[in-house]
C-alpha positions as CSV (number, residue, x, y, z in Angstrom):
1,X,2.2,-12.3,-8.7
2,X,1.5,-9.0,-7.6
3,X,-1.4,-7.5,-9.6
4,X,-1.8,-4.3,-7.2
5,X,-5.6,-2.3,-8.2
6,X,-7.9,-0.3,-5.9
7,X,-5.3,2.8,-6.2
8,X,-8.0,5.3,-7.6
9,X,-11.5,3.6,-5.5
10,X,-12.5,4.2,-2.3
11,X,-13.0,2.4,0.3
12,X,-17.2,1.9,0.8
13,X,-18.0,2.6,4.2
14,X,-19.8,-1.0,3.9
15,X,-16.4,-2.5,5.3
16,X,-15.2,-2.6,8.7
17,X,-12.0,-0.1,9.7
18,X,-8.5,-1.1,9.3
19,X,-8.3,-0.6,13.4
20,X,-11.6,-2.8,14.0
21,X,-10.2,-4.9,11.8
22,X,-6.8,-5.8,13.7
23,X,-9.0,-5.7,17.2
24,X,-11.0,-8.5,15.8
25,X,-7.9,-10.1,14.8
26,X,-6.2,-10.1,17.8
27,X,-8.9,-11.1,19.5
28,X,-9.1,-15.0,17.6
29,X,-7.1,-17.7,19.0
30,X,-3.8,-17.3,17.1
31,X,-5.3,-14.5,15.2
32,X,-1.9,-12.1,16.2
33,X,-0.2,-14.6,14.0
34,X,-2.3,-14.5,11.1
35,X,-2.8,-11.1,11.0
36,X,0.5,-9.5,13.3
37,X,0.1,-6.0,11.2
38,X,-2.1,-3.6,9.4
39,X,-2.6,-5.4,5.9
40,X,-1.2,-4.2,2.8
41,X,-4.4,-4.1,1.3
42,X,-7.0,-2.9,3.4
43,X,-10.3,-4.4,1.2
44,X,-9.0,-8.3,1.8
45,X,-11.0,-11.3,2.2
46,X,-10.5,-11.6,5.8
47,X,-12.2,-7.8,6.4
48,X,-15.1,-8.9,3.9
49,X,-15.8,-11.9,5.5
50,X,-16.1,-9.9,8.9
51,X,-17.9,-7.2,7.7
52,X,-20.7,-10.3,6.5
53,X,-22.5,-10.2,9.6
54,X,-23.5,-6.7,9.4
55,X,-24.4,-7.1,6.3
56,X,-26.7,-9.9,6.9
57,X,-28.1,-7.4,10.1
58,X,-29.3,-5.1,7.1
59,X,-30.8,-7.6,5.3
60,X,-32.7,-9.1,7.9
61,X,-34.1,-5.2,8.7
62,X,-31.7,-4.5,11.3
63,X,-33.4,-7.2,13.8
64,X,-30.1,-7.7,15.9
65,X,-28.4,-5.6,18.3
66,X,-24.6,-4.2,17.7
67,X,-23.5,-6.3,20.3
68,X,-24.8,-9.5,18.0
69,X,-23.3,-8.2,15.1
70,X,-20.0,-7.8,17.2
71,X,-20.4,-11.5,18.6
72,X,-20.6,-12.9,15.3
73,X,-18.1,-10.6,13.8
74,X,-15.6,-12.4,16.8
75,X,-17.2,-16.0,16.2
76,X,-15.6,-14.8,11.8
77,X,-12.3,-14.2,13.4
78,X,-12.0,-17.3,14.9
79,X,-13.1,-19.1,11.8
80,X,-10.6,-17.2,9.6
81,X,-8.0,-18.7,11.7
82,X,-8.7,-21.8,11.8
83,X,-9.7,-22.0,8.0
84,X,-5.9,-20.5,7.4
85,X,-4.1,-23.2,9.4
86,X,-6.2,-25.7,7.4
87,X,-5.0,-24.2,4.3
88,X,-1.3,-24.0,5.3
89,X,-1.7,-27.9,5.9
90,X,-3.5,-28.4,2.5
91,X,-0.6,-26.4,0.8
92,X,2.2,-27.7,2.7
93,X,3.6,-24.1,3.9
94,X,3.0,-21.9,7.2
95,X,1.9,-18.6,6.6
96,X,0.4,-18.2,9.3
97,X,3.0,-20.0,11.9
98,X,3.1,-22.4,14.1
99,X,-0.6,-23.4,15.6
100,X,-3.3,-25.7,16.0
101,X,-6.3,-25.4,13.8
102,X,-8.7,-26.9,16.5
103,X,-8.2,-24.4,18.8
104,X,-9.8,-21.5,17.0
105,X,-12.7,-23.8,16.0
106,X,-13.5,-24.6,19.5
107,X,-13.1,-20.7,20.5
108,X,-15.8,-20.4,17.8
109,X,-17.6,-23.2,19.0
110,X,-17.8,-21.7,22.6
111,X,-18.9,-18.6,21.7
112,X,-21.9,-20.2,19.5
113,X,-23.1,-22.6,21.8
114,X,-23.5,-18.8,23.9
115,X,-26.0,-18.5,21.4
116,X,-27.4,-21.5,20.4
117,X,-28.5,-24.5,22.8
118,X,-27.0,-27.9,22.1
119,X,-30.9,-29.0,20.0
120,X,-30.8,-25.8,17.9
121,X,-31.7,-26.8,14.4
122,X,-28.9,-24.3,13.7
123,X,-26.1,-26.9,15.0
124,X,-27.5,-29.2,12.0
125,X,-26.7,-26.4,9.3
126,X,-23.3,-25.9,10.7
127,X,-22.4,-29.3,10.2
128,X,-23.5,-29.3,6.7
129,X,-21.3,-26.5,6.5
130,X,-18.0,-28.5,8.0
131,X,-19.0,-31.4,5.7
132,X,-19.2,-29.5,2.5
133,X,-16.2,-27.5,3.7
134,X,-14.5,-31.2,4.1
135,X,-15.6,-32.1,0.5
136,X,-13.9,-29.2,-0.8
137,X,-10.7,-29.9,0.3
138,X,-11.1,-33.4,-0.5
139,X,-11.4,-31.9,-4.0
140,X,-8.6,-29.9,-4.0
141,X,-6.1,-32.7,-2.6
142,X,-7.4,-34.9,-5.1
143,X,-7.0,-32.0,-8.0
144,X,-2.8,-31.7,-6.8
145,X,-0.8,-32.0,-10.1
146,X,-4.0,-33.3,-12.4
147,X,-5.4,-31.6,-15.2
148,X,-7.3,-28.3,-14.7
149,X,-10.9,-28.6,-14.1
150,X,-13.3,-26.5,-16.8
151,X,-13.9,-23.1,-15.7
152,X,-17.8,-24.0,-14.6
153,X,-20.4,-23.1,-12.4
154,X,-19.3,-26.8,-10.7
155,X,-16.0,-25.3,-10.4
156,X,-17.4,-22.5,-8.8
157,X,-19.1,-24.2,-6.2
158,X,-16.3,-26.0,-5.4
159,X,-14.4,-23.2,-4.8
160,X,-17.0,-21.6,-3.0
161,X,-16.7,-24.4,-0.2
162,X,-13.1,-24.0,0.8
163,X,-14.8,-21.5,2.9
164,X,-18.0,-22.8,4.1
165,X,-17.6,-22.6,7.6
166,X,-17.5,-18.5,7.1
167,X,-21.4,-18.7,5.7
168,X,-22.4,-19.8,9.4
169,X,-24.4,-16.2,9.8
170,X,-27.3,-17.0,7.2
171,X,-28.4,-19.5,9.0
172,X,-27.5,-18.5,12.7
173,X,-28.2,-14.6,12.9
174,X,-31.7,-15.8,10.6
175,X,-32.6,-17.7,13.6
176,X,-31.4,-15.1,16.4
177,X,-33.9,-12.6,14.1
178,X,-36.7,-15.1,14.4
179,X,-36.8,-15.4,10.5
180,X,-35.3,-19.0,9.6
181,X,-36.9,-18.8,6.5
182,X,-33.9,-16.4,5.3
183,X,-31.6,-18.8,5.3
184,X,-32.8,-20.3,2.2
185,X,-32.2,-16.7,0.4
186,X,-29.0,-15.6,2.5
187,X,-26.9,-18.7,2.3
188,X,-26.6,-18.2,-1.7
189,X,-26.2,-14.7,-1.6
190,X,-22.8,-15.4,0.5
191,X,-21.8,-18.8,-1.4
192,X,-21.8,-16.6,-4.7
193,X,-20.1,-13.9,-2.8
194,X,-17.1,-16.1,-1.5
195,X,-16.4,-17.9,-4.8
196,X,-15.6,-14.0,-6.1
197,X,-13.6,-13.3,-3.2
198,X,-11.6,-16.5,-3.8
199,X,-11.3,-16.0,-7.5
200,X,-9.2,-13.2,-6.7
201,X,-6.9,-14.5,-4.4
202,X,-6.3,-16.8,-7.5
203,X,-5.7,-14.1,-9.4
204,X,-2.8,-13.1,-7.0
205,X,-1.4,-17.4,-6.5
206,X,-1.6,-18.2,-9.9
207,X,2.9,-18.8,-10.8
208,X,2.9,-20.0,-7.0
209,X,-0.3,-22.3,-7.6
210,X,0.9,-23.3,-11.3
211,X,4.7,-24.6,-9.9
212,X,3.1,-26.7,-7.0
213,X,-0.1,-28.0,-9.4
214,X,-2.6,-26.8,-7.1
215,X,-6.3,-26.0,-8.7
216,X,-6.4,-22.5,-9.9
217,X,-9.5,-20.4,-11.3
218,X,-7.6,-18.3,-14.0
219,X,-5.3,-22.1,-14.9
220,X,-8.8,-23.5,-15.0
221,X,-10.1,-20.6,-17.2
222,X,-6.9,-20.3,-19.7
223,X,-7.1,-24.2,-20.1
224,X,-4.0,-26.4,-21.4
225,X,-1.8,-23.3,-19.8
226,X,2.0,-24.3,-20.6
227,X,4.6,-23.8,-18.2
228,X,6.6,-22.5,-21.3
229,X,7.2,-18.6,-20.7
230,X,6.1,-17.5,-24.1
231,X,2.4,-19.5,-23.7
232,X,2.3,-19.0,-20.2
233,X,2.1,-15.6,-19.1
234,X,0.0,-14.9,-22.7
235,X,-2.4,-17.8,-21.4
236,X,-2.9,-16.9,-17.9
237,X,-3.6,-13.0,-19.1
238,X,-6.7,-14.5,-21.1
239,X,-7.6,-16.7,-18.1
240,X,-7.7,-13.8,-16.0
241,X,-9.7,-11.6,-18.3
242,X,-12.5,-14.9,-18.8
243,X,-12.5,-15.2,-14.8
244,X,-12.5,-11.5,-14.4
245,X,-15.6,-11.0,-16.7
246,X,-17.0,-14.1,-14.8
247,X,-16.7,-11.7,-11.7
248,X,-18.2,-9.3,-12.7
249,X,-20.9,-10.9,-13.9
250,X,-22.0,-12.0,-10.9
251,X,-21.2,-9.0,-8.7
252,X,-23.8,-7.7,-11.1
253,X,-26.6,-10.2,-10.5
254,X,-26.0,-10.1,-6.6
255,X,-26.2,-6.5,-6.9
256,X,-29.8,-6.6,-8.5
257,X,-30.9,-9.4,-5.9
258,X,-30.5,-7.2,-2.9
259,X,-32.1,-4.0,-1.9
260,X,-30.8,-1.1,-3.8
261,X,-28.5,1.2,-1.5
262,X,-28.0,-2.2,1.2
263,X,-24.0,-2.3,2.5
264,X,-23.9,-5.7,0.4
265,X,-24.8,-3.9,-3.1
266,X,-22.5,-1.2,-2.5
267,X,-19.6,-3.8,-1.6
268,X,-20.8,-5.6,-5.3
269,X,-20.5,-2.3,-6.8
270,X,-16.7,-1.3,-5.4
271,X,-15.7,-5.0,-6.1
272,X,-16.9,-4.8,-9.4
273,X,-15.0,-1.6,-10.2
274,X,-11.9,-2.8,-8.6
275,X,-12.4,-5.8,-10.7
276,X,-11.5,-3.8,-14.0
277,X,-8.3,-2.3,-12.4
278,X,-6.8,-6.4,-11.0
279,X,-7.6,-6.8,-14.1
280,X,-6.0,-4.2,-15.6
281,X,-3.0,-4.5,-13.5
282,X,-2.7,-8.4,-14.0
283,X,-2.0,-8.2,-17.9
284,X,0.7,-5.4,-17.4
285,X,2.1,-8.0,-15.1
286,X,1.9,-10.8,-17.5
287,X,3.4,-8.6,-19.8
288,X,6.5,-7.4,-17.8
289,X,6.8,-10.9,-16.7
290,X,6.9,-11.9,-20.9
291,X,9.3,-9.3,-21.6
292,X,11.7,-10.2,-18.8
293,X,12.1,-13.6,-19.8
294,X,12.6,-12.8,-23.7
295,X,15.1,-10.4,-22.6
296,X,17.1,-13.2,-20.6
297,X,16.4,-15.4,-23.1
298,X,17.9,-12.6,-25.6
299,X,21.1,-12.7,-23.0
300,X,21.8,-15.9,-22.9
301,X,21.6,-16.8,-26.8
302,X,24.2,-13.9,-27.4
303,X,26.4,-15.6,-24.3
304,X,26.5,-18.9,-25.9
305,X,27.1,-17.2,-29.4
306,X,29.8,-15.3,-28.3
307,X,31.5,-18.2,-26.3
């Protein structure tokens, strides 16, 4: 369901360019079939998720060169790939075409091992990364037509781990800087983060996610949602506002946990803002949505009356 928002907010300069975007893109293994135009919406997951990196650089104090920053920006790309085909096989569709998940991996692999000899502690955390991104989807194939998880801080972790693999740069550009530590403090901040980013994709999959049973925030949020019209599109607008609020929430609290002014607290601030509009825009949906099935419901009473 198309929700549209971000019509009236700018684009912080915190995110990458639509044209470094694409060149990124077409730079990943497959990543010209993911991503074969300019995107409809410019501030998507896959350009916040590449933009990561340099916002990690800030955090750390700018301890990395741009050409790091670049290398792990290429090392996202590949990951986004292969974290789409995985998706497409979860779901049972091809949005992103033919391909073999494995082969972005590896690119991402090769151009890590660059960085990081085969004894690196940091090989350990990107394993725990794979394996929690592996229990997430175990979740999620288990969750296919069941009942609707509460709308939780479990659930949010959950969700947060469909994309694990993408959190790589707490731990790895931490080490590069010579301040391990920081991954205990970085690897949260971009957990939270990715949870919000996925809630909204919900936001967008919910009638697709609702007819093929998969797990969906805003389902999980308007609880007992019936596939009947009339309590459907009423239910999901209240699940959207709950998982909406949710959002911004915690865009608030990540906001207040890093410096004031920092790239990542001005992306927090624009994605709360934009928040209220998908918001906004969401109910209106629901409620031309409502209106067009009473009205064919309308039609088709006065066809069988008439008959």
């Amino acid at each position: 369901m198309s929700v549209g928002g971000a019509k009236t907010l700018r684009k912080p300069a915190a995110l990458i360019s639509t044209a470094k975007f694409l060149a990124l893109m077409k730079r990943a293994s497959f990543g010209r079939r993911v991503v074969p135009g300019a995107p409809a919406d410019p501030i998507n997951g896959y350009a916040l998720v590449l933009a990561m990196p340099g916002w990690i650089n800030e955090l750390l104090g700018h301890a990395l060169p741009a050409r790091l920053v670049k290398e792990a920006q290429l090392i996202q790309a590949n990951l986004l790939v292969h974290l789409q085909y995985l998706d497409d096989a979860l779901d049972g569709q091809s949005q992103a075409g033919r391909g073999n998940p494995a082969v972005p991996l590896m690119a991402a692999h090769r151009r890590l091992a660059r960085l990081f000899p085969p004894a690196d502690p940091f090989w350990f955390d990107f394993r725990r990364l794979g394996e929690e991104q592996q229990a997430s989807a175990r979740w999620e194939a288990t969750g296919r037509h069941a009942r609707s998880p509460p709308f939780d801080d479990a659930l949010l972790r959950a969700i947060a781990g469909k994309a694990a693999l993408v959190r790589w740069p707490a731990a790895g550009m931490a080490r590069l800087a010579r301040r391990p530590p920081m991954k205990e403090r970085l690897d949260p901040l971009l957990a939270r983060f990715l949870a919000l980013v996925l809630l909204f994709d919900d936001l967008t999959d919910v009638e697709e996610d609702a007819s093929e049973g998969r797990i969906n925030a805003v389902l999980c949020a308007a609880r007992d949602c019936s596939r009947d019209a009339f309590r459907f599109y009423p239910g999901i607008a209240r699940g959207a506002h709950v998982v909406c609020s949710k959002v911004r929430e915690e865009l608030a609290r990540l906001k207040r946990e890093v410096p004031s002014g920092s790239a990542f607290a001005r992306v927090c601030e624009y994605m709360s803002k934009r928040c209220a509009e998908v918001e906004e825009s969401f109910a209106v949906a629901c409620q031309v949505r409502l209106a067009g099935h009473m009205a064919a419901t309308l039609a088709n009473a006065l066809r069988v009356a008439t008959c």
